[in-house]
C-alpha positions in Angstrom: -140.4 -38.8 -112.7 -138.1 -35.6 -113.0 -137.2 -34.3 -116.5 -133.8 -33.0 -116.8 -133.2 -29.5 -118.2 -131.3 -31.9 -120.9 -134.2 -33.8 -121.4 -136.3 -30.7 -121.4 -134.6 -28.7 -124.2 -134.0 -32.2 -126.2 -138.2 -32.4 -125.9 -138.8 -29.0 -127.3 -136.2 -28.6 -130.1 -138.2 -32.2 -131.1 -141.3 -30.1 -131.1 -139.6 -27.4 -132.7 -138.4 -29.1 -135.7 -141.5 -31.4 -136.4 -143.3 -27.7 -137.1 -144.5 -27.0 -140.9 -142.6 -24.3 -142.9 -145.5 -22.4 -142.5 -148.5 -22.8 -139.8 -152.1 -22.3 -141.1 -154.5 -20.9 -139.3 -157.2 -23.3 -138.0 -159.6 -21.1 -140.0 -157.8 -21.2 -143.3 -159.9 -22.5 -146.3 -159.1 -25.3 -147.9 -158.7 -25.9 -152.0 -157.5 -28.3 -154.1 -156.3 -27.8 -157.2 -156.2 -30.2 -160.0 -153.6 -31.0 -162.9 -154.7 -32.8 -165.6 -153.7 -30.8 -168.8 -150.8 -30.7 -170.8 -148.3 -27.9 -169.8 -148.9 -26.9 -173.6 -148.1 -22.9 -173.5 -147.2 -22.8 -169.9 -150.4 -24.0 -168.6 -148.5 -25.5 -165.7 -146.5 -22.5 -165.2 -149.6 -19.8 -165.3 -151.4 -22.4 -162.6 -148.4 -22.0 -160.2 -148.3 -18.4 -160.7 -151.9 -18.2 -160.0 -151.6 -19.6 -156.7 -148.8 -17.4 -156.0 -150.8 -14.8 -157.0 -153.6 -15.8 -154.6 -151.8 -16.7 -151.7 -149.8 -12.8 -152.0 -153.2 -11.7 -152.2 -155.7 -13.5 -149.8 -152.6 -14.4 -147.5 -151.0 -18.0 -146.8 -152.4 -18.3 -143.1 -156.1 -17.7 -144.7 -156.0 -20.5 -147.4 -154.8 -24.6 -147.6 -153.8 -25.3 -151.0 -153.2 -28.9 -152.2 -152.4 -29.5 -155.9 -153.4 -32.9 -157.0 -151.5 -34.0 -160.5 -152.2 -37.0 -162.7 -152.4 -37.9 -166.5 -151.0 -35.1 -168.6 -150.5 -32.7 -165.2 -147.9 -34.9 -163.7 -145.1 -33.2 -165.6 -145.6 -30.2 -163.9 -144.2 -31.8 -160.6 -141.1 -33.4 -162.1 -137.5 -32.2 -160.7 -136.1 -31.5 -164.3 -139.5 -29.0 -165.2 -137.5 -25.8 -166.3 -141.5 -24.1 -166.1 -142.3 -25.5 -162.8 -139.5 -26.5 -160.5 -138.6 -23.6 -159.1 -142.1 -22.3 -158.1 -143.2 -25.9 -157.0 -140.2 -25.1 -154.4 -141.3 -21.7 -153.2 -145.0 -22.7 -152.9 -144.1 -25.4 -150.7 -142.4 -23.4 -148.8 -145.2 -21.2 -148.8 -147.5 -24.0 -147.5 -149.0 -25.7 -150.5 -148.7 -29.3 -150.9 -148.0 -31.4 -154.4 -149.4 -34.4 -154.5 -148.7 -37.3 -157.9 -150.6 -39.9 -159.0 -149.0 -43.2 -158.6 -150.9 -44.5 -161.8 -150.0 -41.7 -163.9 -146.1 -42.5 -163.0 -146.7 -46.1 -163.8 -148.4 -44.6 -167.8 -145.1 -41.8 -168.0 -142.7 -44.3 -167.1 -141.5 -41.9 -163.9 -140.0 -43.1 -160.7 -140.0 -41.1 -157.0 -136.5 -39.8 -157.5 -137.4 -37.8 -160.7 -139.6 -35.8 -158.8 -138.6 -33.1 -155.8 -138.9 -34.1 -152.4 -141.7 -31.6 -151.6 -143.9 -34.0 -153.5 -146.2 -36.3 -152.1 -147.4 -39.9 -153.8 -151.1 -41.1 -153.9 -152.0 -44.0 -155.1 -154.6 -42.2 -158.1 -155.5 -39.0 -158.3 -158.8 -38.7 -159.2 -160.0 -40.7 -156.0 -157.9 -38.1 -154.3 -159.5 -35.2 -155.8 -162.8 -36.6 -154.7 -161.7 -37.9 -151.2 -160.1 -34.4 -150.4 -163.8 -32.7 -151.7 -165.5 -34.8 -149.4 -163.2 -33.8 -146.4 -164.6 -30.0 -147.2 -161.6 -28.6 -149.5 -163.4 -26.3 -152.6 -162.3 -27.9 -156.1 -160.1 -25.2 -157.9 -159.4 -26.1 -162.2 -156.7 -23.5 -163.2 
């Protein structure tokens, strides 16, 4: 079957577009980060500036981050967080990945549209802290 140079460049800029943001090396180390605090004198805040810090530092392509929030922590990932919104954007951006807790939205009362769409859902997050652990990612507690 012949592939039209159509079909061809319809194929690629596919391929193209389903690329992350930002590719990680196959060597990068992965950490996860959990949220579980109150954002009580920027606690929140000084977490995502501590990743920021380590990813300038160490390099994005060297590291996976994923940041696991539930009870108190899952304000940090909401849209309307003057602290947190902003950087939750750029670190995304940078590669890191937000993950909420499904139960802890069900306790706060919060719905999938108060949150940015660089978030993910999981259904609880402390199973996902343990399921990411066993997969090889080091535990990181800002």
């Amino acid at each position: 079957m012949k592939l039209g140079y159509f079909q061809i460049l319809c194929l690629l800029l596919t391929l193209v577009i389903s690329l992350p943001v930002i590719a990680v090396d196959e060597q990068a180390v992965p950490f996860v980060m959990q949220l579980t605090r109150p954002g009580d004198n920027y606690g929140h805040r000084r977490a995502f500036l501590q990743i920021d810090k380590v990813l300038n530092d160490i390099g994005e392509k060297q590291l996976k981050i994923e940041v696991v929030a539930y009870e108190d922590g899952i304000h940090a990932l909401l849209s309307n967080n003057k602290e947190t919104s902003q950087l939750l954007t750029k670190l995304a951006n940078r590669g890191v990945t937000f993950k909420a807790c499904r139960i802890s939205m069900r306790a706060w009362n919060l719905k999938e549209d108060e949150f940015p769409l660089e978030v993910e859902f999981v259904p609880a997050g402390a199973p996902e802290m343990i399921r990411l652990q066993m997969q090889g990612y080091k535990y990181w507690r800002p």
